[in-house]
C-alpha positions in Angstrom: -14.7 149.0 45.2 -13.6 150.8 48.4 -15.9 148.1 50.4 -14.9 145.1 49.1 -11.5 146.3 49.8 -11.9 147.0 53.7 -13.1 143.7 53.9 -10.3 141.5 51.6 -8.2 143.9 54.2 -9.7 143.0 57.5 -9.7 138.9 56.1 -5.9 139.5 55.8 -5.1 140.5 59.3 -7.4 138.2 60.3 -5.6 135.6 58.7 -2.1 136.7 59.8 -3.1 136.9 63.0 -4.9 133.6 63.0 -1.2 132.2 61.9 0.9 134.0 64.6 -1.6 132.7 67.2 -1.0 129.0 65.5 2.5 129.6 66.2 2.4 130.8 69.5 0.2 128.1 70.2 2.5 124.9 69.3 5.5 126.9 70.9 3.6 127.4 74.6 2.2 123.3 74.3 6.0 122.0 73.6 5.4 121.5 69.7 8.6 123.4 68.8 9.1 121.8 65.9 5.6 122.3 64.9 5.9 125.9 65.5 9.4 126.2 63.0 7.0 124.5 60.3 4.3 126.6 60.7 6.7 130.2 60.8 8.8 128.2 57.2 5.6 127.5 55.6 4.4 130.7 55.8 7.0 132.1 53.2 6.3 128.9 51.0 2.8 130.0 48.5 -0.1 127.3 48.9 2.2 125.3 51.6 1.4 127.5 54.6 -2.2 127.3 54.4 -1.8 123.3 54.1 0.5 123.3 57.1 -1.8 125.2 59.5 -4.7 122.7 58.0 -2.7 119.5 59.3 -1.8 121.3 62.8 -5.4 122.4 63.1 -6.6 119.0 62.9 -4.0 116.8 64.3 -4.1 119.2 67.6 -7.8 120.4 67.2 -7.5 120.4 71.2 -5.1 123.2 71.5 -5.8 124.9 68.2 -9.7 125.4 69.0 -9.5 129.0 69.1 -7.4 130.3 65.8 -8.8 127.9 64.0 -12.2 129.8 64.6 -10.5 133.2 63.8 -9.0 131.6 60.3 -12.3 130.1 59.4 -13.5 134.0 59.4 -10.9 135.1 57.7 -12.1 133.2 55.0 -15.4 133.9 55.1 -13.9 137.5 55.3 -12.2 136.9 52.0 -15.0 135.1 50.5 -17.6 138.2 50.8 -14.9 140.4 50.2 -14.3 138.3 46.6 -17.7 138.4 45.6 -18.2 142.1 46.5 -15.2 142.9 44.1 -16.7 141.0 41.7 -20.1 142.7 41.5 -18.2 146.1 41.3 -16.4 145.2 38.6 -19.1 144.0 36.6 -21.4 147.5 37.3 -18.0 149.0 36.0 -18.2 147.6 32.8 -21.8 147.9 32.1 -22.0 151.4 32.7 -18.7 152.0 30.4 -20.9 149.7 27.6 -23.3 152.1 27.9 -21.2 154.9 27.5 -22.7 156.7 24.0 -19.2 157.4 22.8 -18.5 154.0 23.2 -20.9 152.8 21.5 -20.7 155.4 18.5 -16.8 154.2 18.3 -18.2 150.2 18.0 -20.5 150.8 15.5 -17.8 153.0 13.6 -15.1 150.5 14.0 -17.8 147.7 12.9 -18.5 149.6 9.9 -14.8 150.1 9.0 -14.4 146.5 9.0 -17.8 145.5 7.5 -16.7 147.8 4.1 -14.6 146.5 1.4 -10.8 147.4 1.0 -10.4 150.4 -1.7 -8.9 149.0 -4.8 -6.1 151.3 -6.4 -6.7 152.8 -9.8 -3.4 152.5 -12.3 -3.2 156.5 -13.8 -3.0 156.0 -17.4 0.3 157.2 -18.5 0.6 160.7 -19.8 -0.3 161.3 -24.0 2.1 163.4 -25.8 1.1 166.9 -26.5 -0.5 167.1 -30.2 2.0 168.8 -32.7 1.1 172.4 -33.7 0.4 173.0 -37.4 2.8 175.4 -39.1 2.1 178.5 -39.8 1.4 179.6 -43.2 3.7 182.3 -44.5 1.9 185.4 -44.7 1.9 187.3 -47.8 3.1 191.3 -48.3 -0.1 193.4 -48.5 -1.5 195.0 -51.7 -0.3 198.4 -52.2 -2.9 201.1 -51.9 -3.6 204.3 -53.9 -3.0 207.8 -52.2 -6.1 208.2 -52.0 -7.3 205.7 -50.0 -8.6 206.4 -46.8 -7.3 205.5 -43.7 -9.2 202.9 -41.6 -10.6 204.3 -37.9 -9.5 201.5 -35.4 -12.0 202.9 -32.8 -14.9 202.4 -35.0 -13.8 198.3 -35.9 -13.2 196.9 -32.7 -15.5 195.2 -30.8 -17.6 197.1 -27.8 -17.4 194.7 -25.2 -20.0 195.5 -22.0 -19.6 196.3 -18.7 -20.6 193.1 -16.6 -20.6 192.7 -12.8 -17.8 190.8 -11.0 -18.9 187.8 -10.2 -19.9 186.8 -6.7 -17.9 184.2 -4.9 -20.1 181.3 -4.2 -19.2 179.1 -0.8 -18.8 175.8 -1.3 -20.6 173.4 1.4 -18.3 170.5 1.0 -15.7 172.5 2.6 -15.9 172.2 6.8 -16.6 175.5 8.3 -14.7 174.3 11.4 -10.9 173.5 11.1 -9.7 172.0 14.2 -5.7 171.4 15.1 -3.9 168.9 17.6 -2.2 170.7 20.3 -1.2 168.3 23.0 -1.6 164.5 23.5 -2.4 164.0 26.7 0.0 161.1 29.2 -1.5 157.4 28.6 -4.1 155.2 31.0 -4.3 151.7 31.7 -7.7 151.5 30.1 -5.8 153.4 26.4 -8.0 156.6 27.1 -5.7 159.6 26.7 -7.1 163.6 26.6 -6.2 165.8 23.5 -6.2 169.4 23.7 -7.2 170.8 20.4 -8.1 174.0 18.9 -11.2 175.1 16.6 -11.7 177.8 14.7 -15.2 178.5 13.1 -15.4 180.3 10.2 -19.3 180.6 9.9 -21.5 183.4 12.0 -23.0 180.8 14.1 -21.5 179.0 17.3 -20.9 175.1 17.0 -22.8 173.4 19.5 -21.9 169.9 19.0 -19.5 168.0 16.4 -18.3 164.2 15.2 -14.9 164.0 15.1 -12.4 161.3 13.5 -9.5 160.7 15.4 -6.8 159.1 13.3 -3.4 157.8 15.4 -0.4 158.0 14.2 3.0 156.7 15.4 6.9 158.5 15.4 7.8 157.6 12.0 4.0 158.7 10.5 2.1 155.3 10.7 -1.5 154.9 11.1 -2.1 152.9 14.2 -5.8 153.6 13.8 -9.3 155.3 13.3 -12.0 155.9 15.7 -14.9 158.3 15.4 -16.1 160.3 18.4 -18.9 163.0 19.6 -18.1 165.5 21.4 -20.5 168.3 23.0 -20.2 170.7 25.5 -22.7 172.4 28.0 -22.0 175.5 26.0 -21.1 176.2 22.7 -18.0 174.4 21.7 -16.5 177.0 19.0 -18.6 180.7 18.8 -19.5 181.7 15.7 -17.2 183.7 13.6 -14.0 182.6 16.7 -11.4 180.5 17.6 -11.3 178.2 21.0 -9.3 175.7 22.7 -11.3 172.6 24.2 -10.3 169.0 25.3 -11.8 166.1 24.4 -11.3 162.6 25.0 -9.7 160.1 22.7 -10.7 156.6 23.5 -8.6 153.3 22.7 -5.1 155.0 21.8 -2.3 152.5 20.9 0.7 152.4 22.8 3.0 153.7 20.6 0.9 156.7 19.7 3.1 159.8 18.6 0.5 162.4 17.2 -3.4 162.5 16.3 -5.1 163.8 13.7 -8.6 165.5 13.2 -10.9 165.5 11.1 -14.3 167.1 11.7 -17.7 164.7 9.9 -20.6 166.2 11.0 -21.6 169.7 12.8 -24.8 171.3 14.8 -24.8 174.4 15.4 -26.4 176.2 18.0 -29.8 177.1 16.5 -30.2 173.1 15.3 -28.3 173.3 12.0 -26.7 171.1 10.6 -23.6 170.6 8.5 -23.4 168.7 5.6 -27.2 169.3 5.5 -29.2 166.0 6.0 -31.0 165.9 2.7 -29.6 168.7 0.6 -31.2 170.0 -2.6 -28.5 169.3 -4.9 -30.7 170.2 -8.3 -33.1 173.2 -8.3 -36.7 172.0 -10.8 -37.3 174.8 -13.5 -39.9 176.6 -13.4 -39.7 178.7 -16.1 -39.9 176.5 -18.9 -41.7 177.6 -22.0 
């Protein structure tokens, strides 16, 4: 980029001075009016360059030498063109290639390959049933003096002593939560930084995790939904902690107010994964009789 530039520079002084030289030119060989055309014309777009043309050629004697020094200005301009144009193709096949790129295609494919989600009408609410009444309870028998009195100790129930139970961690919950902190100023290419903050709440450190970025505007619109990866030379939350990272947020909409996180996949450090890649969801027995 910085070499085609020093060329499309060097073609435009060349140029300019190729023009001022014209001018001179028809002033010194008594073709004022010439001259008065040629300085007009160049604040006129496209005219200027037609002007110089027609001097060049009508007075070839006397306009030998700029018109050399024009015709390589625009050979100048010409390799400087084609120079900018082969940089800015390399530019865009390395940012195809980019991997979260590419992940964000084939997500955004996929979001518009799947079918809309059809709402489900909730059934309207029954009444609660009516409770029978209760039968009037008669007066007990009257007993004899010598009846003997009943030892509540001995009829109730003995109940046992059982273990509390033990809570059981449930793997559909994320073990990383991960909150928006900053939006970062907008680029011309929509690529804005977010500064976020993880905390891990399993004993082993995150090394790398999918995100989904969801953009939403001032009033609480969705804008839209990409998916990211992001990764880290080292680990991106440690296990059992909390950490502040950035990460990058590719194809934000203008009018972007806030984004939200949500975490879809995690590795850990030791090559874990969470949700687990084939989990075991029903254990065979083994003890059958």
């Amino acid at each position: 980029m910085s070499f085609s530039a020093v060329i499309l520079s060097l073609a435009s002084l060349a140029s300019l001075g190729a023009l001022i030289w014209l001018i001179t030119t028809a002033f010194k060989n008594g073709q004022q009016n010439w001259g008065v055309a040629l300085i007009v014309s160049a604040f006129i777009p496209f005219v200027g360059p037609i002007v110089a043309l027609v001097f060049i050629i009508k007075f070839w004697g006397i306009a030998r030498k700029p018109a050399f020094l024009m015709l390589g200005s625009l050979c100048l301009a010409g390799i400087g063109f084609l120079s900018l144009m082969n940089s800015l193709k390399t530019m865009a096949q390395e940012l195809a290639e980019t991997p979260d790129l590419q992940v964000t295609i084939e997500t955004q494919q996929s979001d518009a390959d799947s079918p809309p989600a059809i709402p489900v009408q909730a059934e309207p609410p029954q009444p609660p049933p009516a409770k029978p009444r209760p039968a009037r309870r008669q007066a007990p028998p009257l007993q004899a003096n010598t009846a003997i009195e009943n030892n509540p100790a001995a009829d109730a129930p003995t109940t046992p002593n059982l273990p509390p139970p033990v809570p059981v961690s449930d793997d559909r919950i994320s073990p990383l939560n991960i909150d928006t902190l900053r939006l970062g100023e907008a680029n011309p290419n929509h690529m804005r930084s977010v500064l976020a903050r993880g905390r891990n709440t399993r004993n082993l450190a995150i090394r790398e995790v999918r995100l989904a970025l969801s953009y939403f505007d001032a009033r609480g619109l969705r804008l839209g939904r990409w998916m990211t990866v992001h990764t880290e030379s080292t680990n991106v939350v440690p296990a059992m902690a909390t950490n502040e990272f950035t990460l990058r947020a590719f194809f934000v909409p203008e009018f972007t107010h806030d984004v939200r996180i949500e975490v879809e996949s995690i590795r850990f450090a030791n090559g874990e994964r969470w949700p687990a890649i084939d989990p075991v969801l029903i254990q065979p027995a083994t003890n059958l009789p």
